[in-house]
N, C-alpha and C positions, 0 to 999 in steps of 0.2 A: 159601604166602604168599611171593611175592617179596621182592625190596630193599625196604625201608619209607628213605625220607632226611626227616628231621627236624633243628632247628638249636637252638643252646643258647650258653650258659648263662646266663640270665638272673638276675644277683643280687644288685640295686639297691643297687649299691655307687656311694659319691660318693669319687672323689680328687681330689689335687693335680692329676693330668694328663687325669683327666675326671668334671670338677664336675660332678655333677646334684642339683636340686633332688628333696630324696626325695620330698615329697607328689605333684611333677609322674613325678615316673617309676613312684608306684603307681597315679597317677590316670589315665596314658598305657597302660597295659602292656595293659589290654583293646583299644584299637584297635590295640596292635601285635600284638596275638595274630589281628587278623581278617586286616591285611596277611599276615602268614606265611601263615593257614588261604587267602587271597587268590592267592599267590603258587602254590600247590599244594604243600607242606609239608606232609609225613604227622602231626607234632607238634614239639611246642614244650617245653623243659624248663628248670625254675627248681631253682637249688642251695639248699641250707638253712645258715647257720650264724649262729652269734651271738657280743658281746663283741667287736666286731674295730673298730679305728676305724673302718673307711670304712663300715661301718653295711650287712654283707651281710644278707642276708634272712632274717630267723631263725621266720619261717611261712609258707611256702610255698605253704600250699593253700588259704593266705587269697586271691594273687592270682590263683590259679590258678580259684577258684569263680568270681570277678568277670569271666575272661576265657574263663569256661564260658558264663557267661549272654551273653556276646558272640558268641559263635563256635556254627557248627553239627557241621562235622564233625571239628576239629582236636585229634588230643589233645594231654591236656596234663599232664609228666611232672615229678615229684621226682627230679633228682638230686646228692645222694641226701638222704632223709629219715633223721635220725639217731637209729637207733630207739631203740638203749638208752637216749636221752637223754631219752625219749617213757615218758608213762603208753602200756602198749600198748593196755589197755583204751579207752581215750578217743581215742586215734587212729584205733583202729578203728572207731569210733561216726562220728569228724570224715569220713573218708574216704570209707567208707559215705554218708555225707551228699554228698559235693564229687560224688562219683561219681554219687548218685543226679542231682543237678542238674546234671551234664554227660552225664546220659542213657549212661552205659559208658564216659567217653571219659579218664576218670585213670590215667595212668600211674603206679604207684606205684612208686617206687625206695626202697629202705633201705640206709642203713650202718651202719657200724661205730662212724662217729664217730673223729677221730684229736687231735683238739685238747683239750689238758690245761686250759687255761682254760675251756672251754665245761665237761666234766666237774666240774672242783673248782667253778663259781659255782653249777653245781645240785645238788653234796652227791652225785653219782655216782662211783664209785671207776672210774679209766678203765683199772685192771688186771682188771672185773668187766665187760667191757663185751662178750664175748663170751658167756656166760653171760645175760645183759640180750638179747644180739639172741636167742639161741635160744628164751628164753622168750618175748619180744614176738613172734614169728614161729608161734608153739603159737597165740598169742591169735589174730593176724591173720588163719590157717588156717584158723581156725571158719566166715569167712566164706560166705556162702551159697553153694552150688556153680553158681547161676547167675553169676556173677563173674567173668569171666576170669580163672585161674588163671595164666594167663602176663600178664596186668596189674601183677603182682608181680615188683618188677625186686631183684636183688641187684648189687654190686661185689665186685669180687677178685679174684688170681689164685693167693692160697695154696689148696694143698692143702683145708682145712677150708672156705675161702669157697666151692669150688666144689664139694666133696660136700655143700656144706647149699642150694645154690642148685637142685642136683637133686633130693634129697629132697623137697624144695617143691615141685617142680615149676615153679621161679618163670622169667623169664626173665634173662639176664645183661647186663650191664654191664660188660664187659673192660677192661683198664687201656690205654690207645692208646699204650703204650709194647711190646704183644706183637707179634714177626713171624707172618708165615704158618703158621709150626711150634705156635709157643706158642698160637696160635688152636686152629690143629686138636687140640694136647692138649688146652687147657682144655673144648673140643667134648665129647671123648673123656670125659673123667673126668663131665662134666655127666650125659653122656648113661648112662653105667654107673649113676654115684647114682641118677639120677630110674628107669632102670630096675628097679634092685633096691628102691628104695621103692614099685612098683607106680604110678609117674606118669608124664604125657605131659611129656619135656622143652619147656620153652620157649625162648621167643628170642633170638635171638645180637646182643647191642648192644655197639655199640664208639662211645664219644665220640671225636671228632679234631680238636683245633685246624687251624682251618684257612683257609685265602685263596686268591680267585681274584683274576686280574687277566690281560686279552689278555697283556701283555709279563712273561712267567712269572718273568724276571730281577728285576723291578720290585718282583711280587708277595713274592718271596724277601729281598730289601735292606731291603726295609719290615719285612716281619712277623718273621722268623724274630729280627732283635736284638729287639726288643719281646716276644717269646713270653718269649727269653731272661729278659732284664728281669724279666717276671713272673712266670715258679718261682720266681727266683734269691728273690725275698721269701717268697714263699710257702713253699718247701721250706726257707726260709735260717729261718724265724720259726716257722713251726708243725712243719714234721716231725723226726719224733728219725729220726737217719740213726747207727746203730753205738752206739745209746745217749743220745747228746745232741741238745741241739737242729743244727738243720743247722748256720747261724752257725759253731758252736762246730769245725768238721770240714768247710772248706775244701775238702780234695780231696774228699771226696763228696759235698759241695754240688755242685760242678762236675759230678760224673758224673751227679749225679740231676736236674740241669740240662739238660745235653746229652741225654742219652737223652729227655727230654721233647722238647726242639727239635728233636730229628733226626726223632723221630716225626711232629712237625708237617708238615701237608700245605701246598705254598704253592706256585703255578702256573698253568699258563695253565689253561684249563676242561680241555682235554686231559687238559693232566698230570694236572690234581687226579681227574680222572673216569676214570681209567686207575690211580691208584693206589689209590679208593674200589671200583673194580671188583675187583683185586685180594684187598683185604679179604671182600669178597662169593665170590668162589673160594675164600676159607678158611675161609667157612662164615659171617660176618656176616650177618646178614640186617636188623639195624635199622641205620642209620648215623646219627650224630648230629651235624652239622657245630657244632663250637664256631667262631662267627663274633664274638660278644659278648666284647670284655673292654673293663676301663674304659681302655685306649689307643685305643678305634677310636672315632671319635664320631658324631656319631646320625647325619649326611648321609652318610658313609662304610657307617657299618651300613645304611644304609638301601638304596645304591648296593650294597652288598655281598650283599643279599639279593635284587633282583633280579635280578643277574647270575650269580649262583649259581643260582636258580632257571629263569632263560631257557638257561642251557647244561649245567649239571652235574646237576641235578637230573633233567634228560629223559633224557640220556646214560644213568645209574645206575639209574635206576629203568622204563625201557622195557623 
């Protein structure tokens, strides 16, 4: 299988700086899923979480069935679904279902889970939450062996995320913060797990924030403060960096910041389809363009997927 290029993250989040009506953006998201399948986009993926003011998506594969029944050959991927936070039995039943009505075409991502409010409001202990994905992951595995096995996506780059992504045999989700090296190891270690557990490794996916634009200078002024902007909350309010929350730890808010931005892709189609291509030399093989956040708004997004699809997408995937 060659490049697969698919675009993300859709997570019906409403803010100060992009108001959406939630009933219009779940009652929209199936005619935006035919545009992408329209455009020639491999798939389309929606994030999971709940408890957060701006109201992210805390069921995923509710929109995702709705925009099954719209679309013929587009899939359409979690990421990531937060397993331990999940009955695994009952997800496997829902999935099972979303898949059978999309005819094979669910991508299924799982996490970790990393948000202390989501765990403490459903009575999960989020010091138990590895233990929770090993066992939801035994359930998941039962699945019928006509199923795509590589349909089953993990995240990670520790040690334990990537020997349990081979054992599975599932495919990966790499953090878009790894260079060329850290690709080829994380490869490395997949491919040894899923070997010594007697499985066919799967697929190499790497989400990457990212923007086109003809004048690449343009592209860069615009996006790259905006990206900034949006870890700084995100890693600043949910992740614990040395122990605490970000907030609390300034200089490694900044680092875990920057290393986010610097990874971000943002340039002319060239550029962006020269440093996509890159990632595919170190062994990528799905790419996920994150074009969706609540800063771009729908005529830009909209603009933004056809112009990514008319230049980069041919580029990377031919």
């Amino acid at each position: 299988m060659g490049v697969e290029m698919g675009v993300g993250l859709w997570t019906f989040q409403s803010t100060v700086s992009g108001r959406q009506s939630l009933p219009r953006l779940y009652r929209d998201f199936p005619e935006l899923a035919t545009s992408v399948e329209r455009l020639g986009f491999a798939h389309l993926w929606v994030a999971e979480h709940r408890l957060w003011y701006d109201a992210f998506c805390p069921a995923p594969l509710l929109p995702i069935a709705a925009a099954a029944a719209a679309t013929t050959t587009l899939r359409l991927g979690t990421a990531m679904t937060l397993l331990p936070q999940h009955d695994p039995e009952r997800l496997r039943s829902l999935a099972a279902a979303v898949d059978d009505a999309a005819c094979g075409r669910l991508e299924l991502g799982l996490g970790l889970g990393h948000r202390d409010a989501e765990f403490d409001a459903l009575g999960v202990a989020r010091t138990g939450r590895g233990r929770r994905m090993e066992a939801g992951l035994q359930v998941l595995d039962r699945e019928p062996r006509d199923r795509r096995q590589d349909a089953m996506w993990g995240g990670g780059m520790a040690r334990a995320a990537l020997d349990r992504i081979g054992r599975y045999g599932m495919s990966a989700v790499l953090p878009q913060t790894l260079d060329a090296e850290g690709i080829r190891r994380a490869v490395a270690i997949i491919t040894q797990a899923a070997h010594d557990a007697g499985r066919t490794p799967g697929r190499i996916g790497m989400i990457r924030d990212l923007w086109v634009d003809p004048d690449g200078a343009n592209a860069r002024s615009w996006f790259l403060p905006r990206v900034r902007r949006h870890y700084r909350e995100e890693a600043g309010a949910w992740w614990v960096l040395d122990g605490v929350h970000g907030f609390e730890r300034p200089e490694l808010l900044d680092k875990q910041v920057e290393r986010a931005a610097t990874s971000a892709i943002a340039g002319t189609p060239d550029e962006v389809a020269a440093r996509l291509t890159a990632l595919a030399d170190a062994g990528v093989d799905t790419i996920v363009a994150r074009v969706n956040f609540d800063f771009v708004s729908e005529r830009a997004l909209h603009d933004q997927l056809e112009l990514l699809a008319s230049t980069v997408l041919k580029a990377v995937t031919s």
